[in-house]
DRENDO-1510 file (C-alpha; in Angstrom, 1 decimal, always signed):
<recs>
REC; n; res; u; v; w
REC; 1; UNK; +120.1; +115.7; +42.8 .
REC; 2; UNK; +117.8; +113.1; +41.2 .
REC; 3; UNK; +114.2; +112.6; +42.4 .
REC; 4; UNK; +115.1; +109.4; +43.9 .
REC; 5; UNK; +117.7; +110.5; +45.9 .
REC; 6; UNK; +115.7; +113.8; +47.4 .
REC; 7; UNK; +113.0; +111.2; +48.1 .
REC; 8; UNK; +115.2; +109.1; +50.2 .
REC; 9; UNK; +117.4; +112.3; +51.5 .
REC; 10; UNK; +113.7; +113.4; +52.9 .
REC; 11; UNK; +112.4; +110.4; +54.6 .
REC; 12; UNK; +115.6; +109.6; +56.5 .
REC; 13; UNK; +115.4; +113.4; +57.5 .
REC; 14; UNK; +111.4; +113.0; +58.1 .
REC; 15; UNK; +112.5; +109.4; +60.4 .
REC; 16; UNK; +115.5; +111.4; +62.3 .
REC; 17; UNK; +113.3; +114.4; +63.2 .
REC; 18; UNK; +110.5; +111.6; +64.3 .
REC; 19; UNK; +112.8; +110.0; +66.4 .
REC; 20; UNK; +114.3; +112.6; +67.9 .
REC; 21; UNK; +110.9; +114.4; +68.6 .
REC; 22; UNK; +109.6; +111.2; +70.0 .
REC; 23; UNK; +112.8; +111.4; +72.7 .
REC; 24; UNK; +112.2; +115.1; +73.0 .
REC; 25; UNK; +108.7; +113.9; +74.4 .
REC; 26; UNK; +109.1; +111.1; +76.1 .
REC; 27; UNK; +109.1; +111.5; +80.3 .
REC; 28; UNK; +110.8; +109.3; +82.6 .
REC; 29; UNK; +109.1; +109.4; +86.4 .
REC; 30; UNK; +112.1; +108.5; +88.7 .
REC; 31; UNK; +110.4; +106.2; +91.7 .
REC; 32; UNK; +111.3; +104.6; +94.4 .
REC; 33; UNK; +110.3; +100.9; +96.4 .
REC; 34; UNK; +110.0; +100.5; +100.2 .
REC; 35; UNK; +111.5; +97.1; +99.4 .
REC; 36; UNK; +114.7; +95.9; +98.4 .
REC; 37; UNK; +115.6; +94.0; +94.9 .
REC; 38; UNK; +115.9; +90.6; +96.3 .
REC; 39; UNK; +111.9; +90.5; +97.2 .
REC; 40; UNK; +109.3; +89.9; +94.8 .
REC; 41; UNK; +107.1; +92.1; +96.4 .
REC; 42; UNK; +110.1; +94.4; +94.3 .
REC; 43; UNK; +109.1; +92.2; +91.3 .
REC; 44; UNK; +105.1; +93.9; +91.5 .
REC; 45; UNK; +107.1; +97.5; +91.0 .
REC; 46; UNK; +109.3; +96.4; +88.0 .
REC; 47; UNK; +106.5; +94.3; +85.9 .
REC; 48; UNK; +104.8; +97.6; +86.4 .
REC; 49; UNK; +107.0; +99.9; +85.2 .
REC; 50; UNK; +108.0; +97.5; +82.3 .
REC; 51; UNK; +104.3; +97.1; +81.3 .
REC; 52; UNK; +103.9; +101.2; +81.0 .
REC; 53; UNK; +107.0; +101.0; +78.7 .
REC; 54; UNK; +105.2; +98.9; +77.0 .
REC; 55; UNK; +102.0; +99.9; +76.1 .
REC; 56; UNK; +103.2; +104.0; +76.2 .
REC; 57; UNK; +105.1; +102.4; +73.1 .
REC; 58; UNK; +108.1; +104.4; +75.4 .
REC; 59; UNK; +106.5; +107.3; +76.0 .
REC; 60; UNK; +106.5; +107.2; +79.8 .
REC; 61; UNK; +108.8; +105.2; +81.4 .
REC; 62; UNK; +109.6; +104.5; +85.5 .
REC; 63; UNK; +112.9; +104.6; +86.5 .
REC; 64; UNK; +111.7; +102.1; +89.0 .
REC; 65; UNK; +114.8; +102.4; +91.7 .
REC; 66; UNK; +114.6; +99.6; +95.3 .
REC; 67; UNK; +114.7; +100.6; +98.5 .
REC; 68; UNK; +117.7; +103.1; +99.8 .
REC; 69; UNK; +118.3; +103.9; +96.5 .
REC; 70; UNK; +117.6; +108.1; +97.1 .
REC; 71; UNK; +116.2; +107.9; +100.3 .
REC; 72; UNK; +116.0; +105.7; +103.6 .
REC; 73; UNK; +112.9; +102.6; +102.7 .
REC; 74; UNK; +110.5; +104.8; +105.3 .
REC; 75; UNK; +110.8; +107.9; +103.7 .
REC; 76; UNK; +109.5; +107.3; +100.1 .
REC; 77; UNK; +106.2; +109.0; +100.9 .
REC; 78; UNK; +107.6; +112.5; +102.6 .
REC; 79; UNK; +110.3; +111.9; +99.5 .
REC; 80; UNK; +107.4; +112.0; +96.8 .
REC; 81; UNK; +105.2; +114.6; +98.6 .
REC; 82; UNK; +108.7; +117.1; +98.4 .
REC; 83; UNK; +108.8; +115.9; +94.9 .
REC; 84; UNK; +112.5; +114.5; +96.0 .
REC; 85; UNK; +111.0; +111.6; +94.3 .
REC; 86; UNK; +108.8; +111.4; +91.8 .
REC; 87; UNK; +106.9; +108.4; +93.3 .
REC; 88; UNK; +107.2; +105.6; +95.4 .
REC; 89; UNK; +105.4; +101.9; +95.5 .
REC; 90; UNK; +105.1; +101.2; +99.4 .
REC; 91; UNK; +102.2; +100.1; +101.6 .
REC; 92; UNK; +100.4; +102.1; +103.3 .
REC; 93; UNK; +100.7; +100.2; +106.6 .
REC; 94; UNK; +104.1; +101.8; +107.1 .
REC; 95; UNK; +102.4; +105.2; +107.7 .
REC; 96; UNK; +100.1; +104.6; +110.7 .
REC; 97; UNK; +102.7; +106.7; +112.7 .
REC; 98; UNK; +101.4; +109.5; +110.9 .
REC; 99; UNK; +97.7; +108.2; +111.2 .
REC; 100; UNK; +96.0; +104.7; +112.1 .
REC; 101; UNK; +93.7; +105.7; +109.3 .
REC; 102; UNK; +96.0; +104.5; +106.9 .
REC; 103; UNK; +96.0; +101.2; +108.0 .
REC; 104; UNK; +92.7; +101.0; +106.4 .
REC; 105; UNK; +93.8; +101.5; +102.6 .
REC; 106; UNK; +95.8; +98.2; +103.0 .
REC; 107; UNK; +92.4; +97.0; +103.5 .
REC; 108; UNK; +93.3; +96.5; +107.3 .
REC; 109; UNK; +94.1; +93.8; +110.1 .
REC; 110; UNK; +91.0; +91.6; +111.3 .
REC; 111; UNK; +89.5; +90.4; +108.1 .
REC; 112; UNK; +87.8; +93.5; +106.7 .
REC; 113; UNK; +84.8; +92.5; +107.8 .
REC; 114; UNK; +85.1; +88.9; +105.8 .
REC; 115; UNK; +86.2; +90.5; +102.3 .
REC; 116; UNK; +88.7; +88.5; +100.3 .
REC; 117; UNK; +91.2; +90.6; +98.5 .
REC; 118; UNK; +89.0; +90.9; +95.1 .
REC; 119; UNK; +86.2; +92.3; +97.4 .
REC; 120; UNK; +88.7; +94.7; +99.0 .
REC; 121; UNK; +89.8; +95.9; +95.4 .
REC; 122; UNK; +86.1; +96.1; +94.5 .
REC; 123; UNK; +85.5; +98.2; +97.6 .
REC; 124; UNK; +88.9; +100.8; +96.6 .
REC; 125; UNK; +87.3; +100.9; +92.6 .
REC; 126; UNK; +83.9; +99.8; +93.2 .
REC; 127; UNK; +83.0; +101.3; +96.6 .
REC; 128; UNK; +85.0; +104.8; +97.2 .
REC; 129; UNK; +88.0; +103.8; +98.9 .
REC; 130; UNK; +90.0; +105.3; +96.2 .
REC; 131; UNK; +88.6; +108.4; +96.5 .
REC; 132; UNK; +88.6; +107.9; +100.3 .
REC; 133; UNK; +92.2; +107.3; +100.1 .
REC; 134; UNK; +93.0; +110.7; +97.9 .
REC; 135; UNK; +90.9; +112.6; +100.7 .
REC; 136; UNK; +93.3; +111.2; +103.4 .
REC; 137; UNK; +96.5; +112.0; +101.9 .
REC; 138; UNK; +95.6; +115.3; +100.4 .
REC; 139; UNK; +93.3; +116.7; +103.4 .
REC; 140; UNK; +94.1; +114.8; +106.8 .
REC; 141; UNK; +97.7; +114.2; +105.9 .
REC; 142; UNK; +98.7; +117.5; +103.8 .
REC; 143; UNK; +100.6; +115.4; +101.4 .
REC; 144; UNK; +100.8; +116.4; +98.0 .
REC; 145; UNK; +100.0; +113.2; +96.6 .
REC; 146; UNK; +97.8; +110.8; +94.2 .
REC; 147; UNK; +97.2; +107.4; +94.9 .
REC; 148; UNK; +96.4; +104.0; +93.4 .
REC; 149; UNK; +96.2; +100.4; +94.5 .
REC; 150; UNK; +98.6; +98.0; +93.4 .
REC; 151; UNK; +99.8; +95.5; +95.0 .
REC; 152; UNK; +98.1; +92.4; +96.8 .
REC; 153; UNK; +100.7; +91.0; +98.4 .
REC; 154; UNK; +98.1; +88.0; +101.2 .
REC; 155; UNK; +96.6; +86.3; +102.3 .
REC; 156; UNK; +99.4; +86.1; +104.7 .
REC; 157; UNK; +100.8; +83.5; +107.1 .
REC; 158; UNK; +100.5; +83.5; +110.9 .
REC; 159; UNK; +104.1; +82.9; +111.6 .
REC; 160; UNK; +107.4; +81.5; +112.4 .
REC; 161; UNK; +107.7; +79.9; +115.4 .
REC; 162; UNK; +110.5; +78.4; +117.6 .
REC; 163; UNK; +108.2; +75.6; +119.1 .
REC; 164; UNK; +104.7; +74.4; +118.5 .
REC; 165; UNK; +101.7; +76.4; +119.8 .
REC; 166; UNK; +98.2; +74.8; +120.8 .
REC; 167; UNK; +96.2; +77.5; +121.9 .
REC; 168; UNK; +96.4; +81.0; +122.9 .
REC; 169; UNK; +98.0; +80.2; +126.2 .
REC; 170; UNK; +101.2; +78.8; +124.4 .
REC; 171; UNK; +101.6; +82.1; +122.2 .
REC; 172; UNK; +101.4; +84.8; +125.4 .
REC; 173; UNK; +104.6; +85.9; +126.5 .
REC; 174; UNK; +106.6; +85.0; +123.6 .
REC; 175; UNK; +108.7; +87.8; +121.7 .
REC; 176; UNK; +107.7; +87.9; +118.4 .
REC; 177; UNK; +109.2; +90.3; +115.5 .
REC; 178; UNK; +105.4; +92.0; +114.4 .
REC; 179; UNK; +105.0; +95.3; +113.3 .
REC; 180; UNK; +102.2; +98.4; +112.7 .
REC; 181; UNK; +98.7; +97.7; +113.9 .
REC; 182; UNK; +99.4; +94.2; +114.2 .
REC; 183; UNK; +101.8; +94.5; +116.8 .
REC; 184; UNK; +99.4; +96.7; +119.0 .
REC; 185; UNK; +97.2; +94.0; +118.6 .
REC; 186; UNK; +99.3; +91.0; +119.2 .
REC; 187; UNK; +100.4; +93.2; +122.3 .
REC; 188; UNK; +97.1; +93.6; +123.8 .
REC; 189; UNK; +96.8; +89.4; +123.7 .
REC; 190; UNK; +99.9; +89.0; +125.6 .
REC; 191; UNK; +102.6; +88.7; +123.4 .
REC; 192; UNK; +105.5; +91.0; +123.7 .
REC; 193; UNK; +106.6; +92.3; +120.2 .
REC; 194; UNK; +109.6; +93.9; +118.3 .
REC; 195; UNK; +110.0; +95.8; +115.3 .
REC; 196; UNK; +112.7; +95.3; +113.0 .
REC; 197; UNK; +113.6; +95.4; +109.1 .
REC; 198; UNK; +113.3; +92.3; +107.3 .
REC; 199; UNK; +117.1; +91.8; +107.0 .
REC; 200; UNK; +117.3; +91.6; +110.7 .
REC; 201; UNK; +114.9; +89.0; +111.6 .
REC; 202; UNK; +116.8; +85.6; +111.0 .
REC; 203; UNK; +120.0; +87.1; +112.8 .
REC; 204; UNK; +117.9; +88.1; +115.6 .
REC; 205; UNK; +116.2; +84.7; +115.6 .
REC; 206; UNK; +119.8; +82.9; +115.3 .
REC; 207; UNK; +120.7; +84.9; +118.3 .
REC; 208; UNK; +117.7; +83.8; +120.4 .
REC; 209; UNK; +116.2; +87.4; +120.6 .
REC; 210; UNK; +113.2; +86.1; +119.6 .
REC; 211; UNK; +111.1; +83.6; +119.6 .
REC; 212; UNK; +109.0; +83.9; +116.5 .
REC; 213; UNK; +108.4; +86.3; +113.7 .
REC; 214; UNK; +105.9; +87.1; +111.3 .
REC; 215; UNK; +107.1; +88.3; +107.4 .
REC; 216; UNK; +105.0; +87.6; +104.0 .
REC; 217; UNK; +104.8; +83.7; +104.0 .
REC; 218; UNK; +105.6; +81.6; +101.2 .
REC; 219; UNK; +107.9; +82.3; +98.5 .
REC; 220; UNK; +109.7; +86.1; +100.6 .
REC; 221; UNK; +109.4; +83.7; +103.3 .
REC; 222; UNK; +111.8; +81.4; +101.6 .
REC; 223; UNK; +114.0; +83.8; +100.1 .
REC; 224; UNK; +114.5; +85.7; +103.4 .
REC; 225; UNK; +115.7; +82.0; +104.8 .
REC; 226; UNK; +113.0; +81.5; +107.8 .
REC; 227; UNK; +113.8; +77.8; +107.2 .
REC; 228; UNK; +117.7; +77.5; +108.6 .
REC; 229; UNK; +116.8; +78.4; +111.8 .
REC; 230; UNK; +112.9; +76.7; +112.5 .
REC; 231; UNK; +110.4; +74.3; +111.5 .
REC; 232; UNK; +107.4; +75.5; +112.7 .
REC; 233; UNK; +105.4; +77.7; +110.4 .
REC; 234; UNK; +101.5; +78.5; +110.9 .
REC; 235; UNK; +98.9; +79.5; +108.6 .
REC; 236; UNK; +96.6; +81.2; +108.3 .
REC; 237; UNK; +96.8; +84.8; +109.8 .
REC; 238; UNK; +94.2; +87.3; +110.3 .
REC; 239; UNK; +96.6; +90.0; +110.4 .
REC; 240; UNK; +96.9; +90.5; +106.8 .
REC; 241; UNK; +94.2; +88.2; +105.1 .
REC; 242; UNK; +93.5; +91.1; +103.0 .
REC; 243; UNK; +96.9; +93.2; +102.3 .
REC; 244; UNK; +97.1; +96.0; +99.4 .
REC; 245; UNK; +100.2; +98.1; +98.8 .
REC; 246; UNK; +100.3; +101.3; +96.7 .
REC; 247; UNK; +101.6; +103.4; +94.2 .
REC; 248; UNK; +102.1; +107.3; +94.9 .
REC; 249; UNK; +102.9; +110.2; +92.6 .
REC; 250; UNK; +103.5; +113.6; +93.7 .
REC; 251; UNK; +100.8; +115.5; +92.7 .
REC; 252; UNK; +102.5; +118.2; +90.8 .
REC; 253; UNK; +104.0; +115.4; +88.5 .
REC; 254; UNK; +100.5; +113.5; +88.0 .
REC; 255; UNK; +98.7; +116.9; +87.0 .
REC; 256; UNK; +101.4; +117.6; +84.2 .
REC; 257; UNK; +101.1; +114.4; +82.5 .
REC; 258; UNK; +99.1; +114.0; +79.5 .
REC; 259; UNK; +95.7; +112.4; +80.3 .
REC; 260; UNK; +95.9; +109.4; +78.7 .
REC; 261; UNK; +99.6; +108.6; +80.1 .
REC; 262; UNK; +97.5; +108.9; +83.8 .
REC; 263; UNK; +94.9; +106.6; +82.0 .
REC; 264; UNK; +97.7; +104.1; +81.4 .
REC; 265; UNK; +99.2; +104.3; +84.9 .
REC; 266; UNK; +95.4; +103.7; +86.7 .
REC; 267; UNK; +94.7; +100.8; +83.8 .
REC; 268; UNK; +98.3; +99.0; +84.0 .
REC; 269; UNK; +98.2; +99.2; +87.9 .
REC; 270; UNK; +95.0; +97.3; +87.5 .
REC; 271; UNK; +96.7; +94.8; +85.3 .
REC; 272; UNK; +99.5; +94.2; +87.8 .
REC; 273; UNK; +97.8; +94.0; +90.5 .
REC; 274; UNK; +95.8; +90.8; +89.1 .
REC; 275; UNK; +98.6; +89.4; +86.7 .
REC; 276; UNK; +101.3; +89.4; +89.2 .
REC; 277; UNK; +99.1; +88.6; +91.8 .
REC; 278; UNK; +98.4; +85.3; +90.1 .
REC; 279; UNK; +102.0; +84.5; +89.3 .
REC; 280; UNK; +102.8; +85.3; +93.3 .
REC; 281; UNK; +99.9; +82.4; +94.7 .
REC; 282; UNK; +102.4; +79.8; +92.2 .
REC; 283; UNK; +105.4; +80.9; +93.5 .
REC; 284; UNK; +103.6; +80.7; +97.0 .
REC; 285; UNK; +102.8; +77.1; +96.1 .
REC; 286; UNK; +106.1; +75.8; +94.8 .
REC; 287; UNK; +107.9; +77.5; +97.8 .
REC; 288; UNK; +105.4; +75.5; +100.5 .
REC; 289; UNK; +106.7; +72.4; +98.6 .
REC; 290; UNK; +110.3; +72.9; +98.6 .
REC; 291; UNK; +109.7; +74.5; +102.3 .
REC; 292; UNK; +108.4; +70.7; +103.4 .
REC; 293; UNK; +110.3; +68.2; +101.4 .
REC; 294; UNK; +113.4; +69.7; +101.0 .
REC; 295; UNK; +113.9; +72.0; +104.3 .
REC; 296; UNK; +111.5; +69.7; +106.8 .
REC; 297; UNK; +109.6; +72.6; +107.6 .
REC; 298; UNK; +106.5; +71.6; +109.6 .
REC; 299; UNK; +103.7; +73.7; +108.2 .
REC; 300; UNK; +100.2; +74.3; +110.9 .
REC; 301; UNK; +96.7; +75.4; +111.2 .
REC; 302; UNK; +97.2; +78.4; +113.4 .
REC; 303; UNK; +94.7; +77.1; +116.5 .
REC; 304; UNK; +91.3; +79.0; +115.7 .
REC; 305; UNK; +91.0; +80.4; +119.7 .
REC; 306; UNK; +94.3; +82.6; +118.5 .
REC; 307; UNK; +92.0; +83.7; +115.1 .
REC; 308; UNK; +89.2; +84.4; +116.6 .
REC; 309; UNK; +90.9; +87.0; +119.6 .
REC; 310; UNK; +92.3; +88.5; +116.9 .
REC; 311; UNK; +89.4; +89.7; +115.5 .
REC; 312; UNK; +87.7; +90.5; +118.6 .
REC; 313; UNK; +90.9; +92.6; +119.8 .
REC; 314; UNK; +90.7; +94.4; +116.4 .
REC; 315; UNK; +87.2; +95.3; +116.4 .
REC; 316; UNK; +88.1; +97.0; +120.6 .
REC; 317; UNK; +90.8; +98.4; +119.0 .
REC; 318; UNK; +89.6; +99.6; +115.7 .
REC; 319; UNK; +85.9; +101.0; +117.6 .
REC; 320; UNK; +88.1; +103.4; +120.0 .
REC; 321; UNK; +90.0; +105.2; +117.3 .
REC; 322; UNK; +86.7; +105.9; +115.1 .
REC; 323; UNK; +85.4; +107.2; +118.8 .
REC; 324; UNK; +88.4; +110.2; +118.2 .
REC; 325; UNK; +89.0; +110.0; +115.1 .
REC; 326; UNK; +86.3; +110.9; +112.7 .
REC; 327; UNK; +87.9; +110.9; +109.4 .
REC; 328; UNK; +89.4; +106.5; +110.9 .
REC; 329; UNK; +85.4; +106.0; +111.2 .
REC; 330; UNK; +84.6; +107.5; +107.7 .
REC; 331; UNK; +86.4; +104.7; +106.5 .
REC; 332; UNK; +85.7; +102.1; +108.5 .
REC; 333; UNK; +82.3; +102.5; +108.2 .
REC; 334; UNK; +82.8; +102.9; +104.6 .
REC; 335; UNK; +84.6; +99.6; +104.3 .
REC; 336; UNK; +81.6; +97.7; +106.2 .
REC; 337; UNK; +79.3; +99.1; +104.2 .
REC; 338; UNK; +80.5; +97.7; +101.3 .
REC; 339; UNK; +81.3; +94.7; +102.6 .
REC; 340; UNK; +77.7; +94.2; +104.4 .
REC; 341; UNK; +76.3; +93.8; +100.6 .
REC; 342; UNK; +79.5; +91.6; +98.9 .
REC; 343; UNK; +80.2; +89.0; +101.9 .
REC; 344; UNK; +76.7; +87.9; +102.4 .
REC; 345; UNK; +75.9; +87.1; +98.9 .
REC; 346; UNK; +79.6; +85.8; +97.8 .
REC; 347; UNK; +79.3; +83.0; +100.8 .
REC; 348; UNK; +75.9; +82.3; +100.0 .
REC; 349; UNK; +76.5; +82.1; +95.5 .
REC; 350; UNK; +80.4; +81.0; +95.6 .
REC; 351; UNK; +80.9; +77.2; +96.8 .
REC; 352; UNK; +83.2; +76.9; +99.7 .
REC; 353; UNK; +86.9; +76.9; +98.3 .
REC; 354; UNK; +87.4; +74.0; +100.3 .
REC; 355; UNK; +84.2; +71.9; +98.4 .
REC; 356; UNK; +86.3; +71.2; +95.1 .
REC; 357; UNK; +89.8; +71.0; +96.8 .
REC; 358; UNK; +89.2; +68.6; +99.3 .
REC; 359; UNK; +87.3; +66.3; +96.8 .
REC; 360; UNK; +90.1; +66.3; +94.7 .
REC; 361; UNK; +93.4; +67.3; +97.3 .
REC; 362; UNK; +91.9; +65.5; +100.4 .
REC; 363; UNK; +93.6; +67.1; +103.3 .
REC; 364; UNK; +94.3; +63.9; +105.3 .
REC; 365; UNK; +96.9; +63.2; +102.4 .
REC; 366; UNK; +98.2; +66.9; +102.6 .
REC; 367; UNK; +98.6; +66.3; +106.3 .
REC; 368; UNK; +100.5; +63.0; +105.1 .
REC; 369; UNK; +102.4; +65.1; +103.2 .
REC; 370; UNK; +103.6; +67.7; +105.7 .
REC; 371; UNK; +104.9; +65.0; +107.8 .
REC; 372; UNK; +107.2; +62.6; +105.3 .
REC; 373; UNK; +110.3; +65.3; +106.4 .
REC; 374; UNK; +109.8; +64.4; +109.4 .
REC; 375; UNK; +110.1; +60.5; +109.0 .
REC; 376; UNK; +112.9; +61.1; +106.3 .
REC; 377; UNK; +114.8; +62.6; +108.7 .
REC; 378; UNK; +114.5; +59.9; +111.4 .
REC; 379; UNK; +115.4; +57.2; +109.3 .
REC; 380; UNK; +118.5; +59.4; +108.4 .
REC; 381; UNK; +118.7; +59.4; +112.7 .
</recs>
């Protein structure tokens, strides 16, 4: 055989025993969403897993799957703990049956004590509610997990509504689709709630078994269809100003990957969380648009007297579980900590957001705006 050839015969050998080691190593984490494909809050899990393709240069992939795929949406996290799963991408919201402690590592109903979603992220990284958040699942909830912060899916809206509301008077006794710690608040201010899947609220609304509902806002707002069956849409909400969903692996997984593939899944879940955040407030934007001038959707302030019992109902609600349950004040407390440092100084050193966008997008016009369906539609009348 002539040099040449043996040369050539060795590196395609030397390439095919590469690639075939590189396959050998390569490890796919099969995972499951809480939500289904059509939602972009499903978009957050795929740009994940296509970002640790990426930058594992295929290495460690995510077989990332939507909800009811393996197992029922709700059961992701039991799923990943019996390593049925390998993870999940949820919200920790959905687990306050197991504890209202976990309502916290969404950042929690009422404001978070005046943090903004960058502030609540700083508070997880920054502040120990990471660490806060391993302790719960591993310790109070016997889950053999590990936990990271992903998705940032508010501020959210108030609500659908079938008529207009003024004041807090107009909301009691209404039915309203709400659900978690938000619906034992809404309760305690008079409103009678149900809980129901996403996929079941315009039917139910069609049907007249309810009289408003609460979803995402914006752009899952849209694609969910709020707008076929009524106009009246308020905003803002304290419910979910600040709203963070997760990523779990079970734990037995996490500890046998190689340290660096864990480096990439805590840095890229970073990234996501920001980059897709940003691309979400757009979509947000263009979907309030087409929801006005093409659907005659009437979007509201929510009346502050609503706002403001909401918060106050919180705090009752949120000071009698730390009273019996220690490990609900631990955070809590943890969260105001944090945030009695940030809030102060960010209002006082960040202008108002409202200084440079009213200057510019007067609101008077944007009220102008809301309206023209309205008039369209009369003159079609």
């Amino acid at each position: 055989m002539r040099p040449f050839v043996r040369s050539a015969f060795a590196l395609a050998c030397a390439a095919s025993f590469a690639a075939t080691a590189q396959a050998q190593q390569s490890t796919t984490l099969k995972m499951q969403a809480t939500w289904p494909a059509s939602l972009t809050l499903y978009e957050n899990f795929t740009y994940f897993a296509e970002r640790i393709n990426k930058v594992s240069a295929g290495q460690l992939k995510i077989d990332a799957m939507p909800a009811g795929q393996v197992v029922p949406a709700f059961e992701v996290l039991d799923a990943t703990h019996k390593k049925v799963l390998d993870g999940a991408h949820s919200w920790s919201g959905y687990w306050v049956g197991k504890s209202k402690t976990a309502i916290l590592f969404t950042g929690g109903p009422g404001g978070t004590f005046g943090m903004d979603m960058i502030d609540a992220f700083g508070w997880m990284h920054h502040g120990g509610g990471i660490e806060l958040a391993q302790e719960f699942f591993n310790k109070e909830l016997k889950l053999n997990l590990h936990w990271i912060p992903i998705l940032p899916s508010g501020p959210q809206a108030f609500g659908w509504f079938k008529r207009p509301i003024k004041n807090l008077a107009d909301f009691k006794g209404m039915k309203c689709r709400q659900t978690g710690m938000a619906a034992e608040i809404w309760q305690r201010m008079g409103m009678t709630t149900v809980n129901m899947p996403g996929g079941e609220i315009i039917p139910s609304a069609q049907r007249g078994v309810i009289d408003c509902a609460e979803w995402v806002g914006g752009v899952e707002d849209l694609r969910l269809g709020f707008q076929n069956v009524w106009k009246y849409h308020y905003t803002p909400g304290m419910h979910e100003n600040v709203t963070i969903g997760e990523v779990v692996f079970n734990g037995d997984v996490w500890k046998t990957l190689k340290p660096e593939h864990q480096e990439m899944l805590r840095s890229v879940a970073a990234e996501t969380f920001v980059v897709w955040w940003a691309k979400w407030q757009k979509q947000n934007a263009d979907a309030i648009k087409e929801l006005q001038e093409k659907h005659g959707v009437r979007i509201l302030r929510t009346p502050p007297d609503i706002l403001i019992e909401f918060l106050k109902t919180w705090d009752i609600i949120a000071k009698e579980e730390a009273a019996k349950n220690p490990f609900f004040k631990k955070v809590h407390d943890s969260q105001r900590a944090y945030a009695s440092v940030v809030v102060p100084a960010k209002r006082f050193y960040f202008p108002p957001y409202s200084f440079a966008a009213n200057y510019y997008w007067p609101e008077k016009a944007a009220a102008a705006d809301a309206k023209a369906p309205d008039k369209a539609e009369a003159k079609k009348k």
